[in-house]
C-alpha positions as CSV (number, residue, x, y, z in Angstrom):
1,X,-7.7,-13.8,16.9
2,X,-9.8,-12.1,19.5
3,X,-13.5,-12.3,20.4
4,X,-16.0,-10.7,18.6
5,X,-17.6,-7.7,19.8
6,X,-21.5,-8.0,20.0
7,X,-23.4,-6.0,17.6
8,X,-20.4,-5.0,15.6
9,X,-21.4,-4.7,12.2
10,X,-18.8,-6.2,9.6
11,X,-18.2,-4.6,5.9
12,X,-16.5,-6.1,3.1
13,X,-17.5,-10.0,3.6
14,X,-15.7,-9.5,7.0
15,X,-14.3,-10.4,9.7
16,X,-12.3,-13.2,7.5
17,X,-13.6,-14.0,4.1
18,X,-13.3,-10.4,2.8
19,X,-10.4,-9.1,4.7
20,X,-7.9,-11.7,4.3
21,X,-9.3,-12.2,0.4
22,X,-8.0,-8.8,-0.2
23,X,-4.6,-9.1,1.8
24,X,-3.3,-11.9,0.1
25,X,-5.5,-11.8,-3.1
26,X,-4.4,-8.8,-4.0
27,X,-0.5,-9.9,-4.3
28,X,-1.4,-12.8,-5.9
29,X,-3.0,-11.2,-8.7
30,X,-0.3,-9.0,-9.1
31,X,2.2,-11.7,-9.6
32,X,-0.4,-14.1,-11.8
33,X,-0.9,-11.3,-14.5
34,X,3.1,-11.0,-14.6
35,X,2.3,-14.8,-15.1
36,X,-0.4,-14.5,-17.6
37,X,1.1,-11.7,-19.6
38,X,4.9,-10.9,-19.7
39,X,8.0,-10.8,-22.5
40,X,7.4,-14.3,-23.5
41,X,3.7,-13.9,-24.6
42,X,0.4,-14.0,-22.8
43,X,-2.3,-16.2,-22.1
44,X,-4.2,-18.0,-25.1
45,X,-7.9,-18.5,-24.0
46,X,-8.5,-20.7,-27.2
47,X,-5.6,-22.6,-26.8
48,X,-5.0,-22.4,-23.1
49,X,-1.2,-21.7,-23.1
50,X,-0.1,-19.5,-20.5
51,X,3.7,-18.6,-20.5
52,X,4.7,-18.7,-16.9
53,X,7.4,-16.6,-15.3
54,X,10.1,-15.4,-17.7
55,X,13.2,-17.7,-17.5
56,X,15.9,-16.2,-14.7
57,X,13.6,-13.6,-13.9
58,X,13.8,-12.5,-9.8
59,X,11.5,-12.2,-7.8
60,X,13.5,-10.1,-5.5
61,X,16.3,-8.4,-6.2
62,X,18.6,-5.6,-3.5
63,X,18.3,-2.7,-6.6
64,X,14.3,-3.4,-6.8
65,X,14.1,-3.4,-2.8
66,X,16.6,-0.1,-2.9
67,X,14.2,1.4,-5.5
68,X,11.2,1.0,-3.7
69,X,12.5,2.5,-0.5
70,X,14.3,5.5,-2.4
71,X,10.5,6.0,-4.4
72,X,8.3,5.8,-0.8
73,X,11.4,8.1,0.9
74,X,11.1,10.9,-2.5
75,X,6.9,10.9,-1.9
76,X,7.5,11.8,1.5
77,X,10.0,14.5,1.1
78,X,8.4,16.0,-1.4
79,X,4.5,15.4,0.4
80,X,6.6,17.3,2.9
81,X,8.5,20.2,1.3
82,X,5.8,20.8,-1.1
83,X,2.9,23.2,-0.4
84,X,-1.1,21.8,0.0
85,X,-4.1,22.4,1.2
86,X,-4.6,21.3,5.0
87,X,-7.8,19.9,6.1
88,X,-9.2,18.4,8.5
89,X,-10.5,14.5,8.2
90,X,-13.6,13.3,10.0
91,X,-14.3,12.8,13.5
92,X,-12.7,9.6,15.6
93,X,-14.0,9.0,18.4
94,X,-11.4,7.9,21.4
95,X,-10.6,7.5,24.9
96,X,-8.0,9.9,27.2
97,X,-6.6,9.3,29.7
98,X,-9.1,8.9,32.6
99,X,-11.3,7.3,30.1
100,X,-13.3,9.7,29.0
101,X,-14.5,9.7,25.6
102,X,-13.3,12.6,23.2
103,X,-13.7,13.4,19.6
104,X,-10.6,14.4,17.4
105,X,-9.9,15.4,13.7
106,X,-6.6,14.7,12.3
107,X,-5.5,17.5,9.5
108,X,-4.7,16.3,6.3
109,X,-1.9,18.3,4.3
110,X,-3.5,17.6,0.3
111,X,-0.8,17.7,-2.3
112,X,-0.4,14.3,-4.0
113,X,-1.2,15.8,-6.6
114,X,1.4,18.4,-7.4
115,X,4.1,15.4,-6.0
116,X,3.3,13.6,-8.6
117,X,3.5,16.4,-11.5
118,X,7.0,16.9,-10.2
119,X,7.7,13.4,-10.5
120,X,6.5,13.2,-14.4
121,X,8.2,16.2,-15.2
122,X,11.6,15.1,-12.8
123,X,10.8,11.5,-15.4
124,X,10.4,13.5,-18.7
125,X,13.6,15.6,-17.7
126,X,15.9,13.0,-16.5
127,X,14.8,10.5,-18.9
128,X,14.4,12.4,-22.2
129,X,16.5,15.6,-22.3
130,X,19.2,15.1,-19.5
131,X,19.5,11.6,-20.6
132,X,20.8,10.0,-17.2
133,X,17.5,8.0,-16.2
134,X,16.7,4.7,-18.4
135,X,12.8,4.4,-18.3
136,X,12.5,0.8,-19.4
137,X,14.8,-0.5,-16.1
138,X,11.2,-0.2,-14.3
139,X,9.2,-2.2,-17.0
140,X,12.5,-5.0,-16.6
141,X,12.5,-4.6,-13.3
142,X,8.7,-4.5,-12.6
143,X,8.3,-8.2,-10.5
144,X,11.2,-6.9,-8.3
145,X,9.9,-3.7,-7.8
146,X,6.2,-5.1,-7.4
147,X,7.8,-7.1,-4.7
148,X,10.4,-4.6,-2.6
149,X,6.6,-2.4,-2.7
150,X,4.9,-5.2,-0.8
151,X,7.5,-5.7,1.4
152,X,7.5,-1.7,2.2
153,X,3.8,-2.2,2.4
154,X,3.4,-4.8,4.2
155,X,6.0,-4.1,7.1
156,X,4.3,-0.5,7.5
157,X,1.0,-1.9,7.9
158,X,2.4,-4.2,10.6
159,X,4.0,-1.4,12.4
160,X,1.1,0.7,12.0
161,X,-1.6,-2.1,13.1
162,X,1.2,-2.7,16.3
163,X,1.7,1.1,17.2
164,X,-2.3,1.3,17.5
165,X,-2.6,-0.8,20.9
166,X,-0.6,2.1,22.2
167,X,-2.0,4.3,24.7
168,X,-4.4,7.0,23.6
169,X,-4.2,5.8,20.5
170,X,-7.4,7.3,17.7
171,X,-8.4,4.4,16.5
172,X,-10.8,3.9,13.2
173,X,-14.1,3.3,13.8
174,X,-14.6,0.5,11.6
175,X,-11.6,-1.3,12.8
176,X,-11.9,-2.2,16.4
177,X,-13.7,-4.8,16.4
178,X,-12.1,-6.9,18.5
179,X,-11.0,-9.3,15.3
180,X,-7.2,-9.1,14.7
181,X,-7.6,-9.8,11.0
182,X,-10.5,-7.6,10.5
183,X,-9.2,-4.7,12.7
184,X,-5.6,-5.3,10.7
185,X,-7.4,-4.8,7.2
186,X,-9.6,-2.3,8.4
187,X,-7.0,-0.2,9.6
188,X,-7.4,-0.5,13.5
């Protein structure tokens, strides 16, 4: 795990409670309201029936990983074709390379917002006057999509938490701590 660095001062019920709460909690809620609340029925407080998983539903499918992939590959073409306002983030503080430490700000192109109005209107298009894009494959197809997302997720935190021990690396300030978990959450 890594030793803890003296006078490092931990948010979010850190260095493990929080952190590794959120990173698997998170998921788990996900799937329990599918659980709790699905085509069967939901959950009866007075009664306490829950209706479980939907019978032969998948967890994981190949079109719900494809999706997911194809969805997170579309955001960044269009976060990059699209036009947005560049700014710059705060300051990180980080080491060169003869160890001398050095202040940089990353710029920030802002235009989520216009990628997702192209979306909806690509959605309302496809779905409603073109005809060729059935809307309700995603609410049947939601646990499978909910789980190619966390595998996209989840691999791209690893390669990012990984690619940060490189070299010259700007690391967060809040996540070098010296705690792997932490640091991993945190976004080391």
């Amino acid at each position: 795990m890594g030793p803890k660095k003296q006078g490092f001062v931990y948010e979010f019920e850190g260095p493990y409670l929080g952190p590794i709460g959120v990173v698997l909690g998170l998921p788990a809620v996900c799937y329990l309201l599918v659980f709790a609340c699905n085509s069967t029925g939901c959950l009866n407080l007075q009664t306490l029936e829950v209706p479980g998983f939907p019978a032969g539903m998948s967890f994981v499918t190949w079109e719900g990983v494809v999706v997911s992939v194809g969805w997170f590959g579309l955001m960044v073409v269009l976060h990059l074709i699209l036009p947005g306002q560049r700014v710059q983030g705060v300051k990180i503080a980080y080491k060169d390379d003869k160890g001398a430490s050095r202040d940089k700000q990353l710029i920030y192109k802002l235009n989520g917002a216009l990628c997702m109005a192209v979306v909806y209107l690509g959605a309302v298009y496809l779905g409603f006057v073109a005809n060729v894009l059935n809307l309700g494959w995603m609410y049947d197809n939601y646990v499978p999509l909910l789980t190619g997302s966390m595998i996209i997720s989840v691999s791209l935190s690893f390669y990012l938490f990984i690619s940060s021990f490189n070299k010259n690396a700007v690391l967060a300030p809040g996540g070098d701590s010296g705690v792997a978990v932490y640091d991993f959450y945190m976004g080391r």
